[in-house]
N, C-alpha and C positions, 0 to 999 in steps of 0.2 A: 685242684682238689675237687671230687666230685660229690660237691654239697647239692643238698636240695637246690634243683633250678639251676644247676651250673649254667648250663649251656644259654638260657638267656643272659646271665649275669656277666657269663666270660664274652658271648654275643656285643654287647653293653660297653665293656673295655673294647675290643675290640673295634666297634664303630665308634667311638671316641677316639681312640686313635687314627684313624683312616681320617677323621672329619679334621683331627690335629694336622696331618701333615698332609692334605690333599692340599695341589698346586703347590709343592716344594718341592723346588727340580734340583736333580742332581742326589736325591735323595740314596743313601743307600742304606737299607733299613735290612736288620736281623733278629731274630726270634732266638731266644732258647728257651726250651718247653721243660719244665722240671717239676716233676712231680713231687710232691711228701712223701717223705722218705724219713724214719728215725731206725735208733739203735737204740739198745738198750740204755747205755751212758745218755745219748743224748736228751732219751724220756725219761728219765732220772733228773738231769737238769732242770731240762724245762718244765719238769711239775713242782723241782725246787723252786724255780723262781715265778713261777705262776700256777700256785696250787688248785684255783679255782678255773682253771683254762676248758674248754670247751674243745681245743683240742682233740681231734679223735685219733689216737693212738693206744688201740685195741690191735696184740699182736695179732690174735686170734681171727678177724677180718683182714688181715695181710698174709703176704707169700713171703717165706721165709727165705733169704737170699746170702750167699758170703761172699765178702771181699775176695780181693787178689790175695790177701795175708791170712783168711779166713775169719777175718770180721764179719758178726752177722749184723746184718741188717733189714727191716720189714717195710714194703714196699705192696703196692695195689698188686690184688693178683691177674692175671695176667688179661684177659677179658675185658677189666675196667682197662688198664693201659692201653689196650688195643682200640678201647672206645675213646679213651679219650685224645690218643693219639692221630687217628683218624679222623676224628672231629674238628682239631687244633688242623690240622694238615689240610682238610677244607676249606675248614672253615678261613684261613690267613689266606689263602689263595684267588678266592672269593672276597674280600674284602679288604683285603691289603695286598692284589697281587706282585707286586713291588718286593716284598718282604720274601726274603730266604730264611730257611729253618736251618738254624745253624749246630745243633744241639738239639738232643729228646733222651730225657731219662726219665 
């Protein structure tokens, strides 16, 4: 998610993890990058069971997308993905080159 300060924060996990498994041979480590992602059921839910959630699912700052059945669903548009995917894609490569990206949605 691209909260305030991501990129140090995800930076942060990221070198915590490298520091985890530096000098573990034989390691074979994979990534999947997944974005926030809701539907309308699903932001229905989850402000059911967490009314006060901080949560940002605002359709209106998202790109409108539909399933394979024509489910919609609201996803970053397309800029942020591209930043943030590109960023993850470095930045693992850089810091965990060991790690394959196995998965990006």
């Amino acid at each position: 998610m691209p909260l305030p300060d991501w990129r140090a924060h995800y930076g942060e996990l990221l070198d915590s993890v490298a520091a985890a498994v530096d000098g573990v041979s034989g390691l074979d480590l994979t990534a999947e990058l997944i974005t926030h992602r809701f539907t309308p059921g699903s932001k229905e839910v989850l402000l059911g069971w967490y009314p006060r959630t901080t949560l940002e699912m605002d359709e209106a700052s998202r790109t409108r997308k539909y399933g394979k059945f024509g489910a919609v669903k609201y996803v970053y548009p397309r800029d942020t993905m591209a930043e943030l995917r590109s960023w993850f894609e470095r930045e693992l490569a850089g810091r965990l080159p060991a790690c394959r990206v196995r998965y990006w949605t």
